[in-house]
N, C-alpha and C positions, 0 to 999 in steps of 0.2 A: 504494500500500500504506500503510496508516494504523496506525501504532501507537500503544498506548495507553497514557498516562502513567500508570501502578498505583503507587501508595504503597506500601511495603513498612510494615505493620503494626507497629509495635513489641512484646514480648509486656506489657508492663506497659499497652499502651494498650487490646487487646483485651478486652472484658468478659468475667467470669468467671462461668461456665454452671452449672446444678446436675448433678453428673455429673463435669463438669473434676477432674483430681490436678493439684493443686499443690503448692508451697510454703508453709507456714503465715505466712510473712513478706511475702506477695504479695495475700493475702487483702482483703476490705473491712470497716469495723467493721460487725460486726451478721453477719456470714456463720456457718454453722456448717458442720460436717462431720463426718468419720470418718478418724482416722489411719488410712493403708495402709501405711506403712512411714517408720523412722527411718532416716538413712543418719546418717554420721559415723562416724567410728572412734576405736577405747579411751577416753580418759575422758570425751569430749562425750559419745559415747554413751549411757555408764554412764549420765552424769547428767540427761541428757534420760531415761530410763527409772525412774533415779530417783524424777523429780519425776510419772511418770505417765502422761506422753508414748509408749503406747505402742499398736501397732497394733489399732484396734477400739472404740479411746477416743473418743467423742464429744468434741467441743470447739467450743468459741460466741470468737468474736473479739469482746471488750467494748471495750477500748480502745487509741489509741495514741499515744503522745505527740506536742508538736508535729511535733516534725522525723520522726516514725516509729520511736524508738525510745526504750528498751523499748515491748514492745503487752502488752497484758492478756487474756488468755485465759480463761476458764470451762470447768473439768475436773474429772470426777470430784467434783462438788458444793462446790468453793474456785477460790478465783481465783488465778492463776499469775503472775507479770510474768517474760518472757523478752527476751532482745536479738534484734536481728533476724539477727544471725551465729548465734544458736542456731535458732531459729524457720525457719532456710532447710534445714534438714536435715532437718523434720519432713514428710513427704511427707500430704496430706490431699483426700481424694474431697468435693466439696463438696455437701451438703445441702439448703440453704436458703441465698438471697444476699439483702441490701438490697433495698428497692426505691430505685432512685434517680433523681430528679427530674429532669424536665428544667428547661433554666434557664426558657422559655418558660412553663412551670406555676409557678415560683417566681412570674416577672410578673405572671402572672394572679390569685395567690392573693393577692397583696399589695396588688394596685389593689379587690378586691373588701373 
């Protein structure tokens, strides 16, 4: 009987699909989406709704600092900077993702 050594996927290592609901803090620069829902309770909430954050909202992931925090968001035609303890409560249906390279095509583009 042969068993087989399966890796258990991490969720951050898995690539994120157009369709996938996540977390706005989990996202890649350049993804977009659709808020489906804010979770948080009394005033994080308020103020993620506040600022615009709210379900139905288109949003572009422009940037993120080195270490990943604050990221820069594209909403409602102005650019937002959130932390990622805010950004983890904004639940978002994804749209459009990066495309991203593999390292192999880096190689090749750079010898040519």
């Amino acid at each position: 009987m042969e068993t087989e050594n399966k890796e258990a996927v991490k969720p951050e290592e898995k690539p994120i699909a157009v369709g996938d609901i996540v977390a706005l803090n989990a996202v890649l620069i350049g993804t977009s989406g659709i808020i489906q829902k804010v979770d948080g309770e009394g005033r994080v909430r308020r103020r993620l709704f506040d600022m615009g954050l709210t379900p139905g909202a288109e949003v572009f992931l422009r940037k993120k600092a080195p270490l990943g925090d604050p990221i820069e968001v594209t909403l409602r035609g102005y650019e937002l900077t959130l932390r990622k303890d805010e950004a983890q409560f904004v639940q978002l249906k994804v749209t459009d993702v990066p495309e991203v390279k593999e390292k192999d095509e880096d190689k090749e583009e750079d010898a040519q």
